[in-house]
TIRO-2110 file (N, C-alpha, C; in Angstrom, 1 decimal):
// TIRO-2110
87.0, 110.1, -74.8, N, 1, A
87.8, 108.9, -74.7, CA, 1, A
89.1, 109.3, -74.1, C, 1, A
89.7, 108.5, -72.7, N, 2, A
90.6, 108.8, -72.4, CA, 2, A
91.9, 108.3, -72.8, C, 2, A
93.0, 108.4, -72.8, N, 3, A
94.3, 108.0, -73.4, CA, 3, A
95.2, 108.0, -72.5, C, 3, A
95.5, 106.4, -72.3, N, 4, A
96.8, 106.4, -71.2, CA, 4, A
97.9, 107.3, -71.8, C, 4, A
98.7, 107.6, -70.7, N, 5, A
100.3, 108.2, -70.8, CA, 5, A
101.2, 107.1, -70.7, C, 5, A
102.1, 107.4, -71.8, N, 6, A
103.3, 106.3, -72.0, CA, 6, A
104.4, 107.0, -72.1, C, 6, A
105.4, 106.7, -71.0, N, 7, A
106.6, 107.6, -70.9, CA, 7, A
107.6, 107.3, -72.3, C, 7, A
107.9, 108.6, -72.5, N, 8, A
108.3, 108.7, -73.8, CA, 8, A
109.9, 108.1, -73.4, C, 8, A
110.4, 107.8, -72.6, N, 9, A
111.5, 107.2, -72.4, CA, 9, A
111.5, 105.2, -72.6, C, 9, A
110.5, 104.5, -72.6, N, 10, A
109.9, 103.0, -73.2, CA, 10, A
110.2, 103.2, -74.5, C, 10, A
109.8, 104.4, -75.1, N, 11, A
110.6, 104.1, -76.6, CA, 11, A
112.1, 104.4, -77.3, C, 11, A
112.6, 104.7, -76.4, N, 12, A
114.3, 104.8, -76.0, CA, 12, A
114.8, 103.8, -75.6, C, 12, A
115.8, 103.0, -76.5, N, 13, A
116.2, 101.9, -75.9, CA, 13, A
117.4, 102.4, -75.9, C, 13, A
117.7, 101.5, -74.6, N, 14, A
119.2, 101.8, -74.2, CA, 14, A
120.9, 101.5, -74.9, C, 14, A
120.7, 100.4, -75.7, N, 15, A
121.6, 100.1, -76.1, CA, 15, A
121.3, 100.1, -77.5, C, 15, A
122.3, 100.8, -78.5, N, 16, A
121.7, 101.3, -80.0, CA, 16, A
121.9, 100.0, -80.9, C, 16, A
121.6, 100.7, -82.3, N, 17, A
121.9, 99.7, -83.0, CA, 17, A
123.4, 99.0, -83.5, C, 17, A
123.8, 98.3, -84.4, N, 18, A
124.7, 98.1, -84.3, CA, 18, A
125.3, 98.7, -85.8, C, 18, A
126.1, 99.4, -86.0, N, 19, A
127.7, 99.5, -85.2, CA, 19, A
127.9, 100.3, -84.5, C, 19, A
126.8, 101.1, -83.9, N, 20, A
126.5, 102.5, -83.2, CA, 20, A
127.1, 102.1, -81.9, C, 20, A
127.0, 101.0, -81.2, N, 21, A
126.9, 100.9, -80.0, CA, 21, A
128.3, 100.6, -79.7, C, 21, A
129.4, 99.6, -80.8, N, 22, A
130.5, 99.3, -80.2, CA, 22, A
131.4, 100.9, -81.1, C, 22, A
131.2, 101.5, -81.9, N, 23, A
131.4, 102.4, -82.1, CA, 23, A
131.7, 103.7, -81.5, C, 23, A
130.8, 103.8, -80.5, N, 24, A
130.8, 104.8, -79.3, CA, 24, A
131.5, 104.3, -77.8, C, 24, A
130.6, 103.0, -77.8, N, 25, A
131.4, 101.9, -76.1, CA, 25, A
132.7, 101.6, -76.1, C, 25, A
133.2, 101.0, -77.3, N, 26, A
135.0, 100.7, -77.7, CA, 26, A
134.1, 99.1, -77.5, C, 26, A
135.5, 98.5, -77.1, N, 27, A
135.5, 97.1, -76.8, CA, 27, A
134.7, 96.2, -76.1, C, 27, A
133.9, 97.2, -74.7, N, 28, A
133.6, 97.0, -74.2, CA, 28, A
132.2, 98.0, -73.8, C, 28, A
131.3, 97.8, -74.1, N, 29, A
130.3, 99.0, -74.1, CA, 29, A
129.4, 98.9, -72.9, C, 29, A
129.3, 97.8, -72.3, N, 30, A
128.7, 97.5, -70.8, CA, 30, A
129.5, 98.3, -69.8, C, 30, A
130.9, 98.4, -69.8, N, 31, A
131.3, 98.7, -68.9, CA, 31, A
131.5, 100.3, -69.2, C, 31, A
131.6, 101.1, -70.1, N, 32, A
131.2, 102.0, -70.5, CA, 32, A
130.0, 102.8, -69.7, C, 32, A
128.8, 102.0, -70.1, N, 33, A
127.3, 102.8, -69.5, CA, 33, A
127.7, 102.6, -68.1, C, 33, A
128.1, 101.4, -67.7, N, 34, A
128.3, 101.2, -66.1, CA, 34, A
129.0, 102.4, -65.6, C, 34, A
130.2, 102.7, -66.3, N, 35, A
130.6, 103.9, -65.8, CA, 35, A
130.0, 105.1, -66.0, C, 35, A
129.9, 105.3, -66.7, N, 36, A
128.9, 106.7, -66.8, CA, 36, A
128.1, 106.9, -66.1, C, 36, A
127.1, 105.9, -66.0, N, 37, A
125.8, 105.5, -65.2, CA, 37, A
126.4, 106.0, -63.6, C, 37, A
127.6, 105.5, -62.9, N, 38, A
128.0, 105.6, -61.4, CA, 38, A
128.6, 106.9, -61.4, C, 38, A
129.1, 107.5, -62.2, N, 39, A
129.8, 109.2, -62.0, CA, 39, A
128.2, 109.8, -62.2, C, 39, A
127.5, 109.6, -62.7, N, 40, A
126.2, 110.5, -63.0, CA, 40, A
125.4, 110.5, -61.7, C, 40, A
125.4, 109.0, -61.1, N, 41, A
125.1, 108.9, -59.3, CA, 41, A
126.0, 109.9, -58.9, C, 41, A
127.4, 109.4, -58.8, N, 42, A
128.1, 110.0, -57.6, CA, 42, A
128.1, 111.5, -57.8, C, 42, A
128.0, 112.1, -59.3, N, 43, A
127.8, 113.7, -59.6, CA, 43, A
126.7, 114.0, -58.2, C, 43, A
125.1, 113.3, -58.7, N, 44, A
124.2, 114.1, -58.2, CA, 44, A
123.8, 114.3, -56.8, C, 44, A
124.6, 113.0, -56.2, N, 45, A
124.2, 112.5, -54.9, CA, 45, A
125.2, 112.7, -53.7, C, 45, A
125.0, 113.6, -53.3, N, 46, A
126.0, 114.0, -52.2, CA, 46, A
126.3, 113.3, -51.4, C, 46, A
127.8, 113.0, -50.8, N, 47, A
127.3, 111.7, -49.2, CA, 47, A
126.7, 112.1, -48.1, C, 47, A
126.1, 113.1, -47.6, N, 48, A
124.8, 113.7, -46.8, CA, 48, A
123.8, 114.3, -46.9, C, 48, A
123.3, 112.8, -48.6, N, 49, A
122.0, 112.9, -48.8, CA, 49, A
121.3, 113.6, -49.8, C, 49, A
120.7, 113.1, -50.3, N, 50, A
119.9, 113.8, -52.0, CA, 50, A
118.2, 113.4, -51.7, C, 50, A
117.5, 113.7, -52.1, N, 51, A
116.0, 113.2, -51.9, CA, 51, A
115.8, 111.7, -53.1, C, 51, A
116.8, 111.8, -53.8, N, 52, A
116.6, 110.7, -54.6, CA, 52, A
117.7, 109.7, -53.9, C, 52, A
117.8, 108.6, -53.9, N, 53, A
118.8, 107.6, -53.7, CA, 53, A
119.8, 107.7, -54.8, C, 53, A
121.1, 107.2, -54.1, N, 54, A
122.5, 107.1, -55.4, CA, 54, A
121.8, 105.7, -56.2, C, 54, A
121.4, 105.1, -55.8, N, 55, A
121.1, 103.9, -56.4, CA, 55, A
119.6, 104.0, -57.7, C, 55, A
118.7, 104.9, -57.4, N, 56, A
117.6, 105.3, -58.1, CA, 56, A
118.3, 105.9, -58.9, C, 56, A
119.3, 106.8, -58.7, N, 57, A
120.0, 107.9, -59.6, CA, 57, A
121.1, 106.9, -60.7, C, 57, A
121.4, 105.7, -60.5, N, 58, A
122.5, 105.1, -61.0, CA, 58, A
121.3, 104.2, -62.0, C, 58, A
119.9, 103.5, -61.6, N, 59, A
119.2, 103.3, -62.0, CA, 59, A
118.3, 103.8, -63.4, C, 59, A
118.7, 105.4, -62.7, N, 60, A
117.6, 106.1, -63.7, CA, 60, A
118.6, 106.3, -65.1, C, 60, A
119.5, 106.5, -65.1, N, 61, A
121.0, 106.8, -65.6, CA, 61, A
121.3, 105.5, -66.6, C, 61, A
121.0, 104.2, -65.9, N, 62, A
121.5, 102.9, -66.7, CA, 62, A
120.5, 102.6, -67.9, C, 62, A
119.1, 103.6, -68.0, N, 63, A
117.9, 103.1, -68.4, CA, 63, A
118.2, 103.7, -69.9, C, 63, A
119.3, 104.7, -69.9, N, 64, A
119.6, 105.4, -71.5, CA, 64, A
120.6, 105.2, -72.4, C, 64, A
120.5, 106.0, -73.4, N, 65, A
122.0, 105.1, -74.5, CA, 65, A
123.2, 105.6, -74.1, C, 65, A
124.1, 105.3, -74.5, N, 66, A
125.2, 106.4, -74.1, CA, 66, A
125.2, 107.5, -74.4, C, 66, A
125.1, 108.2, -75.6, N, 67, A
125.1, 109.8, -76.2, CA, 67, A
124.4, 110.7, -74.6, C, 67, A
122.9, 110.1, -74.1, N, 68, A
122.5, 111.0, -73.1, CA, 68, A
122.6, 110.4, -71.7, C, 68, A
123.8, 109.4, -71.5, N, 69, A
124.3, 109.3, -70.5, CA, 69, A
125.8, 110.4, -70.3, C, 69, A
126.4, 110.5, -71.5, N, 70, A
127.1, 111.2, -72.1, CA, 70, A
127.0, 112.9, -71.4, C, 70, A
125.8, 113.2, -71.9, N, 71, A
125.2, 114.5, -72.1, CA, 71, A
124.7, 114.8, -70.0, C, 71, A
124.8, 113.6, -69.2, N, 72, A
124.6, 113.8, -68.2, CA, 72, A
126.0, 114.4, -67.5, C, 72, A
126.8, 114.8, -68.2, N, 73, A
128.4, 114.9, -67.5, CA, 73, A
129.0, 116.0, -68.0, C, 73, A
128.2, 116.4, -69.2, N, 74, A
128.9, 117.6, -70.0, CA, 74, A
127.3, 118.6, -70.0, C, 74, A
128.5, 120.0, -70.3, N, 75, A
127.3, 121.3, -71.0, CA, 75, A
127.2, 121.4, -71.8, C, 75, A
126.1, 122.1, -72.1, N, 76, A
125.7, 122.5, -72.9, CA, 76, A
126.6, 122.6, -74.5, C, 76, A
128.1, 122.9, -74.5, N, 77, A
128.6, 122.8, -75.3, CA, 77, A
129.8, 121.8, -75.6, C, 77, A
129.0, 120.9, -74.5, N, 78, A
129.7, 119.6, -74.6, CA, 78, A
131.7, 119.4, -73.8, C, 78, A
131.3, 120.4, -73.1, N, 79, A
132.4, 120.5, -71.9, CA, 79, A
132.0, 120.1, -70.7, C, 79, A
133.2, 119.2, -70.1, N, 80, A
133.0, 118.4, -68.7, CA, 80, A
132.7, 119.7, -67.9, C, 80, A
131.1, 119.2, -67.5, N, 81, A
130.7, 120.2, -66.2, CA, 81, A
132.0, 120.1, -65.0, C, 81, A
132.1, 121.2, -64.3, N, 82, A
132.8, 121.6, -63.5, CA, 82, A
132.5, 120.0, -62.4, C, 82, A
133.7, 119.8, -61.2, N, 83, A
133.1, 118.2, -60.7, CA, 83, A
132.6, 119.3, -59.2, C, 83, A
131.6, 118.5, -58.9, N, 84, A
130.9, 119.2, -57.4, CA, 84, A
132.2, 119.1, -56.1, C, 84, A
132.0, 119.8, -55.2, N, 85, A
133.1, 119.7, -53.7, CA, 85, A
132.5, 118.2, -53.3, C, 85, A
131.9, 117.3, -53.3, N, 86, A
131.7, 116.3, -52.3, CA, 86, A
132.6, 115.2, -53.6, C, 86, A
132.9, 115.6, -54.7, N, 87, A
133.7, 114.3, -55.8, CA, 87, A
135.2, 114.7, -55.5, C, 87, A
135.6, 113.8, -54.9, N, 88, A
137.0, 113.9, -54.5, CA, 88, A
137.7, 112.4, -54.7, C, 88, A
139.1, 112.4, -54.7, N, 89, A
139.7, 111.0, -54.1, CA, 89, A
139.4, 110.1, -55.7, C, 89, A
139.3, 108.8, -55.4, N, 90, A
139.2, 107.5, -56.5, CA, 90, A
137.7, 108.3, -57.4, C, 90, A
136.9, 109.0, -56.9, N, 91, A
135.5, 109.6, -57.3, CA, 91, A
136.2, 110.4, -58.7, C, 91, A
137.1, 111.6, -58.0, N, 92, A
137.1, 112.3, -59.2, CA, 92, A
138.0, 112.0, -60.5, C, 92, A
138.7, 110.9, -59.9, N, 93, A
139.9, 110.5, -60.9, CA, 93, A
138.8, 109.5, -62.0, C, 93, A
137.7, 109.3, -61.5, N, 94, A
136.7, 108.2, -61.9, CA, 94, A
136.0, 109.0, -63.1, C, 94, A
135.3, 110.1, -62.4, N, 95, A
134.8, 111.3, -62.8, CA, 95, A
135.3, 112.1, -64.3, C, 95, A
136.7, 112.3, -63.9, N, 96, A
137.8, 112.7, -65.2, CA, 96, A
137.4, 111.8, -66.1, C, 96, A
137.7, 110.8, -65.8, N, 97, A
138.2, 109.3, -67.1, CA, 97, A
136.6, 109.7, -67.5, C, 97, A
135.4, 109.4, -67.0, N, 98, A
134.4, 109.2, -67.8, CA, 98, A
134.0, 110.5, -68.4, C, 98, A
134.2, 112.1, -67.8, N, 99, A
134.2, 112.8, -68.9, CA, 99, A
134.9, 113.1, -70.1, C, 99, A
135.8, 112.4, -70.1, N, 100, A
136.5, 112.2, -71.5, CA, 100, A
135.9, 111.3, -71.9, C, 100, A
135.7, 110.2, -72.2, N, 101, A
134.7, 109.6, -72.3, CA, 101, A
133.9, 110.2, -73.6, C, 101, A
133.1, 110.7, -72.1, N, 102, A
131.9, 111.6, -72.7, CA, 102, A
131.7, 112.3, -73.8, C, 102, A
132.9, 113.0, -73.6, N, 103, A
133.5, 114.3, -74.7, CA, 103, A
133.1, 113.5, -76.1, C, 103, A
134.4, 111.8, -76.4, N, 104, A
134.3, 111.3, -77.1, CA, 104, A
132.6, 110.9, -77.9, C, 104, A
132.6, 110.2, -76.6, N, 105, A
130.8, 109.8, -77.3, CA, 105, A
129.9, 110.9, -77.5, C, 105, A
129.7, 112.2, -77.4, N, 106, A
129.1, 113.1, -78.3, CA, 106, A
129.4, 113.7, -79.0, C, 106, A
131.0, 113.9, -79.2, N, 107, A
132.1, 114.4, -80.9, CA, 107, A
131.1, 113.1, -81.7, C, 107, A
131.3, 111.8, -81.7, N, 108, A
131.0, 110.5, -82.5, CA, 108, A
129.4, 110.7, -82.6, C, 108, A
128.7, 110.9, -81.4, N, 109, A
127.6, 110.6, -82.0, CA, 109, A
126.4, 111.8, -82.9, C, 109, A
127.4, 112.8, -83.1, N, 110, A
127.2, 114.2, -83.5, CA, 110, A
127.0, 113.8, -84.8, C, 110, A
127.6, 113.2, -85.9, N, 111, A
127.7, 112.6, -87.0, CA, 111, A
127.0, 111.3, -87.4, C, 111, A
126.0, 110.6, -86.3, N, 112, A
125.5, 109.6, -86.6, CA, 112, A
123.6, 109.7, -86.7, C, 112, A
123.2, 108.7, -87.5, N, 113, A
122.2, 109.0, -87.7, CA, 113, A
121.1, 108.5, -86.3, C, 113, A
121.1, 108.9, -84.9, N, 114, A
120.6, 107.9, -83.7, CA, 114, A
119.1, 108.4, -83.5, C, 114, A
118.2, 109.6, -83.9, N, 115, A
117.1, 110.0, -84.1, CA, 115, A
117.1, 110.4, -82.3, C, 115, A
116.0, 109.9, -81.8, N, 116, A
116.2, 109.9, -80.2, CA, 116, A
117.1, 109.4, -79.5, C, 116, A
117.7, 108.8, -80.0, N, 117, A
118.7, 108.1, -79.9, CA, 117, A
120.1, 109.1, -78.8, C, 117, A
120.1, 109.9, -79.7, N, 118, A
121.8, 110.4, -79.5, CA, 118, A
121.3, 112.4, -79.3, C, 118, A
END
């Protein structure tokens, strides 16, 4: 008997529960992932070209919670990855702000109970 594949990311929802979500986003938690979501494009996608689109990349990026949109900006020890030579200008100043950010939303979500979540 065969068994469909179900991407283990359909059971990851993007936006947590509550007080997890304004907890980590502040006041504003849309604009939050939005940001994160567009430094995590502009990180991967150089302006002469990636095999994936900035926009697939900003897409694939909007589909998660914050903790691993978070974790798309920092290392391994939860320091802002170094910014690539093509993030310059309004980009890196953009870039900065959401790695702190970042920083914030996995210090917070370190102590919370988010399972796949966080």
């Amino acid at each position: 008997m065969r068994h469909s594949r179900v991407p283990a990311a359909s059971f990851i929802a993007r936006v947590l529960r509550d007080p997890y979500e304004a907890t980590l986003g502040g006041p504003n938690p849309e604009a939050i992932h939005n940001l994160l979501a567009t430094v995590h494009a502009d990180l991967v996608c150089p302006p002469s070209g990636h095999s994936v689109s900035w926009q697939d990349c900003f897409d694939g990026a909007m589909l998660r919670p914050l903790p691993h949109k978070a974790d798309f900006l920092l290392d391994e020890r939860g320091n802002p990855k170094p910014l690539p030579a093509h993030v310059t200008g309004e980009a890196a100043d953009r870039a900065r702000k959401a790695q702190a950010i970042a920083v914030r939303i996995r210090r917070g979500a370190r102590h919370m109970p988010l399972g796949n979540q966080g």
